[in-house]
C-alpha positions in Angstrom: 0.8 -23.7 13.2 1.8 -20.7 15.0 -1.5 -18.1 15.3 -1.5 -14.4 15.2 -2.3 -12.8 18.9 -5.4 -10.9 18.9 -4.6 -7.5 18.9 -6.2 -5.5 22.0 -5.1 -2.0 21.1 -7.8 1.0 21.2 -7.8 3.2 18.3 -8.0 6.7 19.3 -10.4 8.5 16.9 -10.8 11.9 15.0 -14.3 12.8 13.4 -13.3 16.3 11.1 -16.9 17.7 10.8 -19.4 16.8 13.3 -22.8 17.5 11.6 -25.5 14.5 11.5 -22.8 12.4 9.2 -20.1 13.3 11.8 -22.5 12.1 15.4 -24.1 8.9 13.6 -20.4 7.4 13.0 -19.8 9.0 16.8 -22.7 6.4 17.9 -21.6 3.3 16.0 -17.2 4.4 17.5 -18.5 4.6 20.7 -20.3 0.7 20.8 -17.2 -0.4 19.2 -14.9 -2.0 21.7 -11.5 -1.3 20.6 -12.1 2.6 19.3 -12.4 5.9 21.5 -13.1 9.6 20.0 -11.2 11.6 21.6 -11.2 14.4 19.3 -13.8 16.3 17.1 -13.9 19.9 14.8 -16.5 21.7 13.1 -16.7 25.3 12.0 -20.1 25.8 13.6 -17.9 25.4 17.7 -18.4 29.1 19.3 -15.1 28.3 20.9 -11.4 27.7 19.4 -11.4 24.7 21.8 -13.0 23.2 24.4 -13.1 19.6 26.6 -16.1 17.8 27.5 -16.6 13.9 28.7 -13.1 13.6 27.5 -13.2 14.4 24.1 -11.5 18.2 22.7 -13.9 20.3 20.3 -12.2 22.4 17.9 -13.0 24.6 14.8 -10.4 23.9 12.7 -9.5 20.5 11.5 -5.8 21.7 11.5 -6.4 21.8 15.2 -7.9 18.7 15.5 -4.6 17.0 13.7 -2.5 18.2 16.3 -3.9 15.5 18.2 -2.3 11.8 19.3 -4.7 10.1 17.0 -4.9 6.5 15.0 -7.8 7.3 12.9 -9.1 10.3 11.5 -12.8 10.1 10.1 -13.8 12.6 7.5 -17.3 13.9 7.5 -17.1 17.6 5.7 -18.2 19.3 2.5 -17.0 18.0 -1.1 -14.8 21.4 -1.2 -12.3 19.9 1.3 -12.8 16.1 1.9 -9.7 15.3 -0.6 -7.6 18.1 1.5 -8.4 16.7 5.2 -8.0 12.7 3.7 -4.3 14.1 2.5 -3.7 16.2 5.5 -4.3 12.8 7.6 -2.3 10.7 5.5 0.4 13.4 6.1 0.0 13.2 9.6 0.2 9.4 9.5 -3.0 8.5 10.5 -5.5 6.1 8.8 -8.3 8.0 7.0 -12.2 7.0 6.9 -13.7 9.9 4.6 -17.6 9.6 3.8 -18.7 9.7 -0.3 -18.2 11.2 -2.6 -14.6 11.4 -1.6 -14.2 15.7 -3.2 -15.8 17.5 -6.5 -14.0 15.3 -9.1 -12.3 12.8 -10.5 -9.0 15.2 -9.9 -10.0 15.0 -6.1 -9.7 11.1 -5.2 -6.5 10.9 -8.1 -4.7 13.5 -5.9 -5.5 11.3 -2.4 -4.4 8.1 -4.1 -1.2 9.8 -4.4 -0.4 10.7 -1.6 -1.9 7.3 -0.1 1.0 5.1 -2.5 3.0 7.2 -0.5 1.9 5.9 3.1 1.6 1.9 2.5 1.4 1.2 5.9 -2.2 3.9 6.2 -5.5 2.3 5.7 -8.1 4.4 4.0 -11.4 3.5 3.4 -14.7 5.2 1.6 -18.2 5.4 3.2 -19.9 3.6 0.7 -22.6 2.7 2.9 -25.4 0.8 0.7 -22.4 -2.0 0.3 -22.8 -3.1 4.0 -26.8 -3.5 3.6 -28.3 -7.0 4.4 -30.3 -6.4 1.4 -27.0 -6.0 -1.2 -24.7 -8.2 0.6 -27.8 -11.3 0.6 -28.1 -10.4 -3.3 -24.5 -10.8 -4.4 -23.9 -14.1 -2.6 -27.2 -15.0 -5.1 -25.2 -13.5 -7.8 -22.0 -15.3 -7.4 -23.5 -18.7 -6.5 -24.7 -18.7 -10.1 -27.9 -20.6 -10.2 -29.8 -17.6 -11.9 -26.7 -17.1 -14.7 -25.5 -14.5 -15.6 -26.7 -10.8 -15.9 -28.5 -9.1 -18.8 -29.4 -5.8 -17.6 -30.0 -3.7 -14.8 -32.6 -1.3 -14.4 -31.5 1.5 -11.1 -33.4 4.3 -9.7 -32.7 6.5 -6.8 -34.7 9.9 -6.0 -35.8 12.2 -3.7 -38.3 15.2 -3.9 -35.3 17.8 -3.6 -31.8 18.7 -3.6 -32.3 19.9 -0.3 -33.8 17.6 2.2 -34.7 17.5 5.7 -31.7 19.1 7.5 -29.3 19.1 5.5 -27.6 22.5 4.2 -27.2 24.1 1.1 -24.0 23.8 0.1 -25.3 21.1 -1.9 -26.9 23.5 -4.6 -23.7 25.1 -5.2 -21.5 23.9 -7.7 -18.6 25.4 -5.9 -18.8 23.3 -2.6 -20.6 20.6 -4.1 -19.3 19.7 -7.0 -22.3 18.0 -8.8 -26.2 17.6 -7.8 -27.9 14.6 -6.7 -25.9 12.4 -8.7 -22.9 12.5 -7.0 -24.7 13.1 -3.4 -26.9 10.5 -4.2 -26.9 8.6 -7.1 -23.5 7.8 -6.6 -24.8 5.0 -4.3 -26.9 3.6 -7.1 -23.7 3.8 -9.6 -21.4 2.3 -7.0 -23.6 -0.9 -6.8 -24.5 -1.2 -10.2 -20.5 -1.4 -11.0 -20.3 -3.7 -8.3 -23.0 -6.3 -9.6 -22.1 -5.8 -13.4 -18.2 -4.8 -13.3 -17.0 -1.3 -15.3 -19.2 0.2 -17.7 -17.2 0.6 -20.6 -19.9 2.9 -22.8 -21.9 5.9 -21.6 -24.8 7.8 -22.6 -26.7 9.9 -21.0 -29.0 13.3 -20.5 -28.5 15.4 -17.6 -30.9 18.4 -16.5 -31.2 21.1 -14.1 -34.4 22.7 -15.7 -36.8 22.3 -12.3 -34.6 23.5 -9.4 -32.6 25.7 -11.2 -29.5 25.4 -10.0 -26.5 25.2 -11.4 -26.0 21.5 -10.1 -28.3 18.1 -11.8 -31.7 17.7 -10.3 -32.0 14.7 -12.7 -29.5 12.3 -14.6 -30.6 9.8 -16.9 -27.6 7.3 -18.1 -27.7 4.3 -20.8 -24.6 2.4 -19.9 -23.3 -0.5 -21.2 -19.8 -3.3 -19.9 -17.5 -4.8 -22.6 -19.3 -8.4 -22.3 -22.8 -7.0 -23.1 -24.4 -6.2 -19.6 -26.5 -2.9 -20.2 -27.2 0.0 -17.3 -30.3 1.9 -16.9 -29.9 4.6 -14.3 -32.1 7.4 -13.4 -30.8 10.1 -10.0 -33.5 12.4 -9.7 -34.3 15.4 -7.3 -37.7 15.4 -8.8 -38.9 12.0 -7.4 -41.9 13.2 -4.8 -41.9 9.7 -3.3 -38.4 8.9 -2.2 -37.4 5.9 -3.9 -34.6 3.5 -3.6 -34.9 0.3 -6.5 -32.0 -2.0 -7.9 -33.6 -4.5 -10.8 -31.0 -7.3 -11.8 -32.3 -9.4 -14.8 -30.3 -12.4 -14.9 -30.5 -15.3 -18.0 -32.2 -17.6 -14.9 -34.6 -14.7 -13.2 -34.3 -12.0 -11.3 -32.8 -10.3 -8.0 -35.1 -6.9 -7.1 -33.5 -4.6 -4.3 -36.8 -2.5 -3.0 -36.6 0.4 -0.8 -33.7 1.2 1.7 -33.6 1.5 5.4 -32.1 4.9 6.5 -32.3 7.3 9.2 -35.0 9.1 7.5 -36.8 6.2 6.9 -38.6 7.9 3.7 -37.5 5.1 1.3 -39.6 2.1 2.4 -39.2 -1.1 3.5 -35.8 -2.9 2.5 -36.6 -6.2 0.9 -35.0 -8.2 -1.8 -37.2 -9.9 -4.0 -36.1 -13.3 -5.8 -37.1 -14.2 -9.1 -37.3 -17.3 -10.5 -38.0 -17.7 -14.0 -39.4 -20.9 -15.7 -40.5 -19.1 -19.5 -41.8 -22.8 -20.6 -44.0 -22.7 -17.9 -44.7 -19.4 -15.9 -46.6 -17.6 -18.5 -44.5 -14.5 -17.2 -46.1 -14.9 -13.9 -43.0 -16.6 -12.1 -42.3 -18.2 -8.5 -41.1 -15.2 -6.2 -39.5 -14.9 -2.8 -39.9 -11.7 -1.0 -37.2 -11.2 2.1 -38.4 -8.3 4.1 -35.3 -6.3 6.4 -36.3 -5.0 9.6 -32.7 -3.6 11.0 -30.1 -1.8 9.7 -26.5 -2.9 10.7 -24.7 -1.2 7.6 -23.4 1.6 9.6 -22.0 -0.5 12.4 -20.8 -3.4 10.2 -18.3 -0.6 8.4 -17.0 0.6 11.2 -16.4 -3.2 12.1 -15.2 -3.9 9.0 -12.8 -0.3 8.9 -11.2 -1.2 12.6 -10.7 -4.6 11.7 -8.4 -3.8 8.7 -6.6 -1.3 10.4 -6.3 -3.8 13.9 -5.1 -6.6 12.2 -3.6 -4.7 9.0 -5.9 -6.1 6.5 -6.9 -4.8 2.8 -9.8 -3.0 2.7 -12.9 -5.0 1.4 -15.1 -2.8 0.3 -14.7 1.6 0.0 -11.1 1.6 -1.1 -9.4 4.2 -2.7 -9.7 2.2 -6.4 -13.6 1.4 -5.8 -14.0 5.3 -4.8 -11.8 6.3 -8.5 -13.6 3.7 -9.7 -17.1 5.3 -9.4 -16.1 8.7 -9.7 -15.1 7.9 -13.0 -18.3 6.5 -14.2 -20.3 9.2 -12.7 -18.1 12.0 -14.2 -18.1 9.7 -17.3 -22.4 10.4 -17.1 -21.8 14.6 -17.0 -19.3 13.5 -19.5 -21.2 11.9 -21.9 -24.3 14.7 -22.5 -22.4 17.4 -24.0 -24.7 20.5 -23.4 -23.8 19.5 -20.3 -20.4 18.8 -20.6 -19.5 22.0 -22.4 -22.0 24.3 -20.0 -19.4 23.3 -17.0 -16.4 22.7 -18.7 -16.0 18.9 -17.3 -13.0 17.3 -18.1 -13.2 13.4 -19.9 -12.2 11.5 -16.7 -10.6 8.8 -19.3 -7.8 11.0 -19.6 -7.3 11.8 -15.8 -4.0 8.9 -14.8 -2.7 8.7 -11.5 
């Protein structure tokens, strides 16, 4: 049988926005073999453009796509990720763009488009929590089957602000952002729940800006349930003083508990996945556990992995494509949906009816 040659090529990169998003995938390019930057833009450069250590600086991104590039990576604002993604799609190169991939459900419809029209592109979606040791050890539980299947799922991701550490404002304003800690945050936590329990089908939910005042969510609150029965607790809150990152999964045979999340920040805890399992005849609800605790995190370097590999060897992306970004998108714009104060107060659209 006749094997495929390795293929040695280095992918010349792009990074469109080089805040902290933009230099942490810079790190985890440069200590992969077969990709270079070569090429980086943000509006904050003093100078048009500029060459250091072999790599140009501009400030626009239009600038930037003037370059001889394989791979554009796309780490701006909501306003204008679904523009750059199209512009390098136009420009024939493959596309990483970080989450939430624009303001809507309209925004990642618009880049599919144009991406049926490009086949040959790759373009992949920084869903990050996917690649965690902690998510990926729990779905190989999942899918071996011994605990049965799911019941429910109880999720909860918060943080003490909209606004935290050094990030900048334009995540307050509805304009730029799109949505409040939902879709910057909680989008994770819907993104996995869909990925351990498949599409939920039915949607309620309470949504409330009433502590921050903004005109963006500091809190969502979703009942959610799939066509075969599973039901979805979520809460994404901006009011949560003790950052907190937990995934319960409550299967017919026990349990799989996702506690805390390793980040840069390292305000969410420790990462551990705790086991559960049940014995109701005999563990008087105090059941056999096991506790795995996770001292690295490789997520960030494992998708760039992942990403190079599909573009190297023209693969299908595993995990971030376009469908698993409309995917989520859809449920959480189904959760603005579904509260209609909400709904009605910002004139959101029922992303049921938005086709490609």
């Amino acid at each position: 049988m006749k094997k495929n040659k390795p293929n040695n090529k280095t992918l010349r990169v792009g990074i469109a926005g080089f805040g902290i998003v933009g230099k942490r995938r810079k790190e985890c390019i440069d200590r992969h073999p077969q990709m270079q930057v070569v090429a980086v833009c943000d509006r904050s450069f003093k100078k048009t453009r500029m060459t250091k250590d072999g790599i140009s600086y501009f400030k626009s991104y239009r600038d930037l796509l003037k370059n001889d590039l394989d791979i554009l990576f796309v780490c701006l604002t909501n306003d204008i990720a679904a523009e750059v993604t199209i512009a390098g799609l136009e420009s024939n190169f493959h596309v990483f763009c970080e989450k939430p991939p624009g303001r809507s459900v309209e925004d990642i419809v618009k880049v599919i488009r144009h991406e049926q029209k490009k086949p040959h592109l790759k373009l992949m979606y920084g869903f990050n929590h996917r690649y965690h040791d902690s998510v990926k050890d729990a779905l190989h539980i999942l899918r071996y089957g011994k605990l049965g299947k799911i019941i429910n799922m109880r999720g909860m991701y918060g943080k003490s602000k909209l606004v935290t550490f050094n990030q900048s404002d334009w995540r307050t304003k509805r304009n730029i952002a799109g949505g409040g800690v939902l879709l910057d945050q909680g989008i994770h936590m819907v993104d996995l729940m869909s990925l351990f329990a498949g599409d939920f089908s039915e949607v309620y939910s309470f949504i409330s800006n009433r502590h921050w005042g903004y005109d963006v969510e500091d809190n969502a609150y979703a009942l959610m349930k799939t066509p075969d029965g599973v039901i979805g607790m979520l809460n994404s809150s901006a009011t949560q003083w003790r950052h907190r990152f937990h995934l319960e999964i409550n299967l017919e045979c026990g349990s799989l508990i996702l506690g805390g999340i390793l980040s840069g920040t390292k305000s969410y805890g420790a990462e551990t996945l705790t086991v559960v399992y049940a014995d109701p005849d005999n563990d008087a609800g105090d059941p056999k556990e096991q506790i795995t605790h996770y001292n690295r995190d490789p997520s960030w370097d494992e998708e760039i992995i992942a990403f190079a590999d599909s573009v190297l060897n023209d693969l299908p992306i595993q995990n971030g494509s376009s469908q698993d970004a409309l995917r989520t998108m859809q449920l959480v714009f189904n959760i603005y949906y579904a509260d209609p104060v909400w709904r009605n107060t910002y004139n959101i659209s029922n992303p049921n009816f938005i086709k490609i």
